[in-house]
Backbone and ligand atoms as CSV (ligand in chain L), in Angstrom:
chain,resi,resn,atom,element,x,y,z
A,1,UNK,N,N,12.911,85.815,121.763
A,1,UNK,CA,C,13.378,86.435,120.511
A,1,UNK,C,C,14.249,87.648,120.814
A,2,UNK,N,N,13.608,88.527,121.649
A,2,UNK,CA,C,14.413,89.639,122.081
A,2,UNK,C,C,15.747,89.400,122.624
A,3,UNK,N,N,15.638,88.479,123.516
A,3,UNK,CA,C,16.921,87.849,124.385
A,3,UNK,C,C,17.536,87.400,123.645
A,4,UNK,N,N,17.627,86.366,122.409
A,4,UNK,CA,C,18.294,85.625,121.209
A,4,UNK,C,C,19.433,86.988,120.461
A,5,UNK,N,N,18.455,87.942,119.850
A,5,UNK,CA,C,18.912,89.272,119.476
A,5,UNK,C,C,19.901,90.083,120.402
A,6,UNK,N,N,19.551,89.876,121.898
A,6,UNK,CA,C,20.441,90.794,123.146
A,6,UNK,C,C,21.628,89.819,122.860
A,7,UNK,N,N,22.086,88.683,122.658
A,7,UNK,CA,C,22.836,87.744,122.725
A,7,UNK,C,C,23.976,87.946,121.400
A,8,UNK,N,N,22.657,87.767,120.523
A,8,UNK,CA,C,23.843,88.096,119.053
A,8,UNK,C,C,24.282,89.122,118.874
A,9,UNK,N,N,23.812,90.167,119.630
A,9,UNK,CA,C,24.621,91.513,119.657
A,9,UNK,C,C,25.917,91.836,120.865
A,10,UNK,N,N,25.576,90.718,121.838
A,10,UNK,CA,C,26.505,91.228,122.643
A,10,UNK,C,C,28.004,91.066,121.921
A,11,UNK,N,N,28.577,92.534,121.894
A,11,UNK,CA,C,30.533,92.093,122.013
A,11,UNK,C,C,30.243,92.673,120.407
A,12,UNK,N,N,29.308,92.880,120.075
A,12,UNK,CA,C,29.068,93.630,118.456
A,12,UNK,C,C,28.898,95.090,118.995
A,13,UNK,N,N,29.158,95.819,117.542
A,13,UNK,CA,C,29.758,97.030,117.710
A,13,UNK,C,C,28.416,97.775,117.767
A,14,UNK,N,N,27.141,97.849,117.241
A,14,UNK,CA,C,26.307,98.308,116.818
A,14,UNK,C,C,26.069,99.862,116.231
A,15,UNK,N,N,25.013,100.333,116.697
A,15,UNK,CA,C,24.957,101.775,115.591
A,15,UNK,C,C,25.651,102.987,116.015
A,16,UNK,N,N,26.276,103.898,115.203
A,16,UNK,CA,C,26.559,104.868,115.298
A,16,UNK,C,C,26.524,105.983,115.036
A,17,UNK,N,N,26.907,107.325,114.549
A,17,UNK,CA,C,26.531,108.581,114.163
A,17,UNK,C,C,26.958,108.554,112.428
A,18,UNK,N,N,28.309,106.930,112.258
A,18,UNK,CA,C,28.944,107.268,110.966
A,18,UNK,C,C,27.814,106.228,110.166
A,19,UNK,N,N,27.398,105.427,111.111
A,19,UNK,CA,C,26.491,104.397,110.190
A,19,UNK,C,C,25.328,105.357,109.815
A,20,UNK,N,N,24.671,106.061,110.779
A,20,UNK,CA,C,23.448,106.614,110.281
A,20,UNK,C,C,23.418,107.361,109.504
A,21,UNK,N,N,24.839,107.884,109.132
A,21,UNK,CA,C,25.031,108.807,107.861
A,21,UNK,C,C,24.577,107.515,106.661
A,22,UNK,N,N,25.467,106.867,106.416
A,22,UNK,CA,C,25.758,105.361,106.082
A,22,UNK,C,C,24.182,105.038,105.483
A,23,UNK,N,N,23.667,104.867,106.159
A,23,UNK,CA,C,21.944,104.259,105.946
A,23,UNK,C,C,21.299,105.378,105.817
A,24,UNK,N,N,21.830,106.784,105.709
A,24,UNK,CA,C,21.156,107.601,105.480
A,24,UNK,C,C,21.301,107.932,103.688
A,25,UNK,N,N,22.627,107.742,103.752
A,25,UNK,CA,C,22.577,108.249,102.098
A,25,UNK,C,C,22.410,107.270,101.351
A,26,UNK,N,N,22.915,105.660,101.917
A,26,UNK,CA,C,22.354,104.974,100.655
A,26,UNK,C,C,20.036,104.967,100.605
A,27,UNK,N,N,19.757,105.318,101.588
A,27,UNK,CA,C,18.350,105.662,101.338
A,27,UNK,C,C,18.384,106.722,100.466
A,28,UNK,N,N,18.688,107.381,100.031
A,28,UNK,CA,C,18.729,108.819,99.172
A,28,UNK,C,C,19.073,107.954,98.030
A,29,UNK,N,N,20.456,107.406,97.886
A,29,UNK,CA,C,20.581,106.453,96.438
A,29,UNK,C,C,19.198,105.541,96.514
A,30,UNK,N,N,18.613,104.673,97.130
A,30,UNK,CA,C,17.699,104.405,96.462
A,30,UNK,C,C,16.572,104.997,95.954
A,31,UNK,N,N,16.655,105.419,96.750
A,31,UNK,CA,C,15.044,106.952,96.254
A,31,UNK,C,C,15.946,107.029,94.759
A,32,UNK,N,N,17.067,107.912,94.578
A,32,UNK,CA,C,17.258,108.011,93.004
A,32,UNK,C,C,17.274,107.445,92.560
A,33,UNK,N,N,18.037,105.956,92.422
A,33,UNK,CA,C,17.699,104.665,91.841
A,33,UNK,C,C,16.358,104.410,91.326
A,34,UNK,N,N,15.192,104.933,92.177
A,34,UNK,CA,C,13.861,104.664,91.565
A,34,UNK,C,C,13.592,105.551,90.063
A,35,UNK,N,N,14.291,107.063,89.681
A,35,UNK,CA,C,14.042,107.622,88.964
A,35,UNK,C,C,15.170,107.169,88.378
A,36,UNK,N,N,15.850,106.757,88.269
A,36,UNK,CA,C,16.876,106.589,87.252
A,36,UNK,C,C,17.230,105.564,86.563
A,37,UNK,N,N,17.976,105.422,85.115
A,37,UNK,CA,C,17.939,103.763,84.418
A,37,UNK,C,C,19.217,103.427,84.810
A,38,UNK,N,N,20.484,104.410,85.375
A,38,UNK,CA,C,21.521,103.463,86.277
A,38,UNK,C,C,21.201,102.328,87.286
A,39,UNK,N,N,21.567,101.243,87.198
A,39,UNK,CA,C,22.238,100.542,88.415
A,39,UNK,C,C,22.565,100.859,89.608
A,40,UNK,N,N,24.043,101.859,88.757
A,40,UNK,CA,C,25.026,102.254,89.901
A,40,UNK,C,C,24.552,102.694,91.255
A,41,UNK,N,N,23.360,103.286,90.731
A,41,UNK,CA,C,22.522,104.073,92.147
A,41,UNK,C,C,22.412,102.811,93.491
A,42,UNK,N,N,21.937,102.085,92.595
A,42,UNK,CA,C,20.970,100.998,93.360
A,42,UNK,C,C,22.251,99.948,94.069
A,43,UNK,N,N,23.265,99.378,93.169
A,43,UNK,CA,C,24.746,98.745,93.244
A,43,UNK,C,C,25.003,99.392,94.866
A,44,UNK,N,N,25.553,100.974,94.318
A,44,UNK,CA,C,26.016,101.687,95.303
A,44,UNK,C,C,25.629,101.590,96.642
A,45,UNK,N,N,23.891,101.689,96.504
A,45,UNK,CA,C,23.244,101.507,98.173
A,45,UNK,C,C,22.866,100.416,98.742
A,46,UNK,N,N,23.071,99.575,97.807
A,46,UNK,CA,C,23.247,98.204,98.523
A,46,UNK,C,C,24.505,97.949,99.372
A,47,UNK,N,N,25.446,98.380,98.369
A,47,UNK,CA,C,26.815,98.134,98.737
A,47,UNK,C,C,27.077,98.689,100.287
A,48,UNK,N,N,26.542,100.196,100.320
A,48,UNK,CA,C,27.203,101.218,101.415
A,48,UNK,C,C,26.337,100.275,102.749
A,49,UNK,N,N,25.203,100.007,102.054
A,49,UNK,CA,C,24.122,99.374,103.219
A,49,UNK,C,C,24.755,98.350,103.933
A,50,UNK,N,N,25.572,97.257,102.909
A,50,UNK,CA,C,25.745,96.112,103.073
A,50,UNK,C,C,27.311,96.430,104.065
A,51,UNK,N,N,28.273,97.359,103.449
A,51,UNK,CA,C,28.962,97.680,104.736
A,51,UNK,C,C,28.555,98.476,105.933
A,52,UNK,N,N,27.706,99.209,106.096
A,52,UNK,CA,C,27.271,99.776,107.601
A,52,UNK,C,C,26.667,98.168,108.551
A,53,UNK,N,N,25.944,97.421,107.955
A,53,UNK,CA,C,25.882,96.683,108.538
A,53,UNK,C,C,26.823,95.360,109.304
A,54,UNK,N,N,27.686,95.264,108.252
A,54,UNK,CA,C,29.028,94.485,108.284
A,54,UNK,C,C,29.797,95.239,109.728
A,55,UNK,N,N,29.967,96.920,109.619
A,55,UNK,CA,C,30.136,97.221,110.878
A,55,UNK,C,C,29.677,97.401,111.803
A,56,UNK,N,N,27.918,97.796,111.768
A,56,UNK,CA,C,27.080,97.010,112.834
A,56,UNK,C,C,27.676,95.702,113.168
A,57,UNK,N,N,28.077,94.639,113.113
A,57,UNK,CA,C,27.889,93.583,113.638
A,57,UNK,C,C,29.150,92.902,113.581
A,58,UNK,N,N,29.945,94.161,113.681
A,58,UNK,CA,C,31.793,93.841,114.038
A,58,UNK,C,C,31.957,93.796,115.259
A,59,UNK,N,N,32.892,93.135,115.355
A,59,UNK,CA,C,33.171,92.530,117.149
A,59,UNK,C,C,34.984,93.387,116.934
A,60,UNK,N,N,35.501,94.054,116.362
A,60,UNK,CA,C,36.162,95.056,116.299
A,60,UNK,C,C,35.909,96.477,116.830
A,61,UNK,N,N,35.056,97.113,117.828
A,61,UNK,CA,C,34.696,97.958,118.567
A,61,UNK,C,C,35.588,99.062,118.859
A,62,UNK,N,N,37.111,98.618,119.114
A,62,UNK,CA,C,37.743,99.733,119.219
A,62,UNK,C,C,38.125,100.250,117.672
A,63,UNK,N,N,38.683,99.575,116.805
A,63,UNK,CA,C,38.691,100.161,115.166
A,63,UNK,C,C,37.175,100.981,114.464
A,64,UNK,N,N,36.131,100.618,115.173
A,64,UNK,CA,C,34.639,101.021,114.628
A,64,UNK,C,C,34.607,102.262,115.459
A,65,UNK,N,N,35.172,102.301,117.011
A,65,UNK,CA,C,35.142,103.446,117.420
A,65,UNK,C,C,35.875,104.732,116.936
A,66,UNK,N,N,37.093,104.076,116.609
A,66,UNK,CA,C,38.048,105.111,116.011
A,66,UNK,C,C,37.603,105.904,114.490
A,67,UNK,N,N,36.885,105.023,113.971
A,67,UNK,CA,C,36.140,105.855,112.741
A,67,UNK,C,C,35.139,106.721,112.980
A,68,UNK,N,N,34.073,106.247,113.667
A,68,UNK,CA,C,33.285,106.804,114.467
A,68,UNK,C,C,34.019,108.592,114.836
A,69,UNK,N,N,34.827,108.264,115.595
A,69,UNK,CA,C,35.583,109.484,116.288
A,69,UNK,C,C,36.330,110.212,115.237
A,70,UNK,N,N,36.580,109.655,114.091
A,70,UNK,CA,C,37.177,110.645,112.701
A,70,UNK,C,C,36.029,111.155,112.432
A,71,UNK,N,N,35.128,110.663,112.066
A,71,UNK,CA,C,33.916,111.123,111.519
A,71,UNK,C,C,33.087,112.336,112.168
A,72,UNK,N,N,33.424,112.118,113.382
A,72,UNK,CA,C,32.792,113.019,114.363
A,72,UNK,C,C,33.779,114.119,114.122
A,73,UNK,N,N,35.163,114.534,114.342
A,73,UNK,CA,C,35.607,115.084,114.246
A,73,UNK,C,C,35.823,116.091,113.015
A,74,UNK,N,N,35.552,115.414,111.775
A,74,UNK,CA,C,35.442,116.160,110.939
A,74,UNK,C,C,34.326,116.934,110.560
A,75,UNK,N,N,32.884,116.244,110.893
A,75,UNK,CA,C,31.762,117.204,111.093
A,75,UNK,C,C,32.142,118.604,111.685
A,76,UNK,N,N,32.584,117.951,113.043
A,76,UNK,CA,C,33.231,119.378,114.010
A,76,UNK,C,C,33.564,120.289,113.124
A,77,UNK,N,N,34.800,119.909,112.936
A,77,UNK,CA,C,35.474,121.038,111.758
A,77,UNK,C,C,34.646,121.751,110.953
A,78,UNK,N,N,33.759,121.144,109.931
A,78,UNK,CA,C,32.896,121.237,109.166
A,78,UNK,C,C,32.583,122.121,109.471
A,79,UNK,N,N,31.729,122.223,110.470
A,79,UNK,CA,C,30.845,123.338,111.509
A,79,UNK,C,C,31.593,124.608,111.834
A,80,UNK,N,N,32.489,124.186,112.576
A,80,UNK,CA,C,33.497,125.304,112.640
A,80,UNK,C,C,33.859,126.462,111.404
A,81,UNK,N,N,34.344,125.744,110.255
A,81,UNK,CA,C,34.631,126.686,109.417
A,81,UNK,C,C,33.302,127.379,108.482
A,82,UNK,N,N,32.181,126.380,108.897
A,82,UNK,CA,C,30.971,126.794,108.446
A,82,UNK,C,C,30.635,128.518,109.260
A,83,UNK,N,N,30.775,128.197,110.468
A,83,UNK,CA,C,30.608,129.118,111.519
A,83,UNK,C,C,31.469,130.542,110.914
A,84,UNK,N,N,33.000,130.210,110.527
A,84,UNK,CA,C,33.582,131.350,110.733
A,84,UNK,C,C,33.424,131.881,109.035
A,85,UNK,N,N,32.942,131.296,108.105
A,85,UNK,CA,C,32.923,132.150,106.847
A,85,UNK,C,C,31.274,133.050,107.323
A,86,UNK,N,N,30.434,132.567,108.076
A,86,UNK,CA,C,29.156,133.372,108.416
A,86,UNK,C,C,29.365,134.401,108.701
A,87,UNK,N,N,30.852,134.194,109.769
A,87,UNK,CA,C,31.073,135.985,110.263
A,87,UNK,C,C,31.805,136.459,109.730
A,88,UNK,N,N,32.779,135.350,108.904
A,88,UNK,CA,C,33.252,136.920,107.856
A,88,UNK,C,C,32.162,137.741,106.785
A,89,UNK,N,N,30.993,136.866,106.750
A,89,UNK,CA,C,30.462,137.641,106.203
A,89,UNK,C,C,29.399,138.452,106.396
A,90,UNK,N,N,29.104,138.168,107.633
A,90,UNK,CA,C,28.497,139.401,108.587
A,90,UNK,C,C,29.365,140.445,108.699
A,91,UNK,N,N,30.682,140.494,108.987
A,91,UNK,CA,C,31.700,141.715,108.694
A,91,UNK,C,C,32.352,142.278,107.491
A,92,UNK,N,N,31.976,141.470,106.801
A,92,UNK,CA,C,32.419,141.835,104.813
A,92,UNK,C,C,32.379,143.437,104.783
A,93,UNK,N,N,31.067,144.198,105.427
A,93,UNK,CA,C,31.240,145.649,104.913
A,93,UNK,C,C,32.362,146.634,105.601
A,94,UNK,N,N,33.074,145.896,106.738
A,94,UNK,CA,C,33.546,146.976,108.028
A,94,UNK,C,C,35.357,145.772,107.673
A,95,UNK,N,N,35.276,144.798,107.747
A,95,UNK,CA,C,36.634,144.467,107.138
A,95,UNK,C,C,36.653,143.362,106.491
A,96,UNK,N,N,38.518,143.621,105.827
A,96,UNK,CA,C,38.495,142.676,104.697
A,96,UNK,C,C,39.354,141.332,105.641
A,97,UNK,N,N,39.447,140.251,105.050
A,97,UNK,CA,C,40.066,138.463,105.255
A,97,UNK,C,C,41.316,138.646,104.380
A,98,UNK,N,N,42.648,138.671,105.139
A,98,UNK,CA,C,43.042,137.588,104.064
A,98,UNK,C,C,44.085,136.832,105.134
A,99,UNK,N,N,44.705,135.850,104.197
A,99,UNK,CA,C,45.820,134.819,104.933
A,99,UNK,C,C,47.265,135.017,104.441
A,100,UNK,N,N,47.784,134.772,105.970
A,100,UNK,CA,C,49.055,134.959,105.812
A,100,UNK,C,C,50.281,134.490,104.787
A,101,UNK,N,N,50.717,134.849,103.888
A,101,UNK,CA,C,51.491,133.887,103.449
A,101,UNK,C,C,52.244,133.082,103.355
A,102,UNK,N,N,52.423,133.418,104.844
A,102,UNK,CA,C,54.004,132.201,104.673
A,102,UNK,C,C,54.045,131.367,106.353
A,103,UNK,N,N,52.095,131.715,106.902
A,103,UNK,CA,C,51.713,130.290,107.943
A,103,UNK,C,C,50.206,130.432,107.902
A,104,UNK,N,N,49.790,130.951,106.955
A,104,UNK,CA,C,48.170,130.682,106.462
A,104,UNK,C,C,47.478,131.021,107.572
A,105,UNK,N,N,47.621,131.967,108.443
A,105,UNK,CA,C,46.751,132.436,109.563
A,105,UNK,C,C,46.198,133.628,108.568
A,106,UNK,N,N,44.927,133.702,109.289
A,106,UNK,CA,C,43.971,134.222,108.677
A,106,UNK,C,C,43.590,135.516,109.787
A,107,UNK,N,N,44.186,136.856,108.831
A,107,UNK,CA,C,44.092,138.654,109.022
A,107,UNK,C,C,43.337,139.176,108.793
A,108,UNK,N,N,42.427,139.687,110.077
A,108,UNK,CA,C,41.602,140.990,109.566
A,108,UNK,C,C,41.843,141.905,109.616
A,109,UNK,N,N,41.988,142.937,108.702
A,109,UNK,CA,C,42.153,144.227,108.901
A,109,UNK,C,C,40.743,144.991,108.192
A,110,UNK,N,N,40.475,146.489,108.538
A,110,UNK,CA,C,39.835,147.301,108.251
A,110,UNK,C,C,39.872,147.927,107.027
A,111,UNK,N,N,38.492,148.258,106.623
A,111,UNK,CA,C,38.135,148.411,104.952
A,111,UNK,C,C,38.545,149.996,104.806
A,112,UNK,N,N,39.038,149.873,103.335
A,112,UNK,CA,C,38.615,151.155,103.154
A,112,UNK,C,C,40.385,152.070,103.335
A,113,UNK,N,N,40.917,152.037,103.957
A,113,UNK,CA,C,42.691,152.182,104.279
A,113,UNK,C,C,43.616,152.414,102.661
A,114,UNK,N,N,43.122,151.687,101.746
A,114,UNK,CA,C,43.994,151.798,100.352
A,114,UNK,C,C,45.264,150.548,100.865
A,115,UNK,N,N,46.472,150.939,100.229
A,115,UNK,CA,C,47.185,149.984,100.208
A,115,UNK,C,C,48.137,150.108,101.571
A,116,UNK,N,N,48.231,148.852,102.516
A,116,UNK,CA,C,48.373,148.718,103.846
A,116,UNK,C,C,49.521,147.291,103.836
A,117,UNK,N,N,50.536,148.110,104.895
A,117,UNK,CA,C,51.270,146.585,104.993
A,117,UNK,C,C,50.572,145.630,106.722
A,118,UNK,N,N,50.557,144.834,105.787
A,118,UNK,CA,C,49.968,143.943,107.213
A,118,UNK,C,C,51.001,143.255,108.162
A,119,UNK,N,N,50.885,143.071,109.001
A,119,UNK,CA,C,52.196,142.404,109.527
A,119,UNK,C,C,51.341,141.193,110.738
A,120,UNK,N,N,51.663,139.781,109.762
A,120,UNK,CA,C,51.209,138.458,110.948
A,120,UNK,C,C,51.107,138.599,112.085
A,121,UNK,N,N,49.694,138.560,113.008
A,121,UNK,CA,C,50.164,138.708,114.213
A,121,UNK,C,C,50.704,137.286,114.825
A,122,UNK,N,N,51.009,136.475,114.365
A,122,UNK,CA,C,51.152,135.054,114.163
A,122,UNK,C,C,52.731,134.821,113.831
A,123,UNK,N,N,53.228,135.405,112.977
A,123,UNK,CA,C,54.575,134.631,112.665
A,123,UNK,C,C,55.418,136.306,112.361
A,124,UNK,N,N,54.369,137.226,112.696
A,124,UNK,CA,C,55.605,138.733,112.366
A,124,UNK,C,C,55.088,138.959,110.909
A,125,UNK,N,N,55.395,138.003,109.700
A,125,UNK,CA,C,55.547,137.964,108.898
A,125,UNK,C,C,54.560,139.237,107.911
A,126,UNK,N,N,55.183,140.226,107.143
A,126,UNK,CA,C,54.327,141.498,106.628
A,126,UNK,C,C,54.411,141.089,104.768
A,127,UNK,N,N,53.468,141.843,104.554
A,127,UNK,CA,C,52.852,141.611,103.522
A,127,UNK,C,C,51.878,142.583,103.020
A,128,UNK,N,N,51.817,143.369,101.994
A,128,UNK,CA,C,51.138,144.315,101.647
A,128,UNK,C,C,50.281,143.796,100.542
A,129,UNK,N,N,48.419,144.055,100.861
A,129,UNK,CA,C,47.703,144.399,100.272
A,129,UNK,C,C,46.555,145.427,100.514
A,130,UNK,N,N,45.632,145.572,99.397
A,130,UNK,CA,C,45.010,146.042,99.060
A,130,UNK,C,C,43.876,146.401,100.443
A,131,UNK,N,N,43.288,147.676,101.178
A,131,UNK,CA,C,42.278,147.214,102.332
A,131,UNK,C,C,40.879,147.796,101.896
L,1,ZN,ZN,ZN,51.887,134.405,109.459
């Protein structure tokens, strides 16, 4: 049985970090589905279920990887900008954020100054506000 299973999987894509999201939230839709008189709940996590598995058991590996690797990547990010609003706001009392206007790099300068021209350390580019 085991060996039958090692067989039908070989050259299949199997599980990943995007599926387990995948089978993670349509479990959450069904849990709500139980409290709720929508369908849609229930529709929905069948549906998401019924494709994680469809890509479980794709013999397309490099296209399953490449999602895989978006997916991953955008968590990253996720994290990242999760990370850097923490420390702006661990520094909120000592300085202020803002972004550049004209290449969206993001200036700290020091609180408390009154009205200050900033100048991009990024593109030159100056700009006066409030510190
Ligand atoms: Zn700039």
């Amino acid at each position: 049985m085991k060996q039958r299973m090692q067989r039908f999987m070989a050259g299949r894509y199997g599980a990943d970090q995007l599926g387990q999201l995948y089978l993670g939230v349509s479990m959450v839709l069904l849990v709500v589905s139980l409290f709720s008189r929508w369908n849609i709940f229930y529709a929905f996590a069948l549906a998401l279920m019924g494709y994680e598995y469809y890509r479980m058991l794709s013999r397309q590996v490099e296209k399953r990887y490449q999602e895989n690797q978006k997916f991953l990547n955008w968590r990253y990010q996720m994290a990242v900008k999760r990370n850097r609003r923490k420390e702006e706001f661990k520094q909120r009392k000592i300085y202020r954020f803002y972004q550049c206007p004209s290449c969206r790099q993001k200036v700290r300068v020091p609180k408390g100054k009154g009205k200050i021209c900033i100048t991009c350390p990024k593109c030159k580019a100056e700009f006066i506000k409030k510190s």
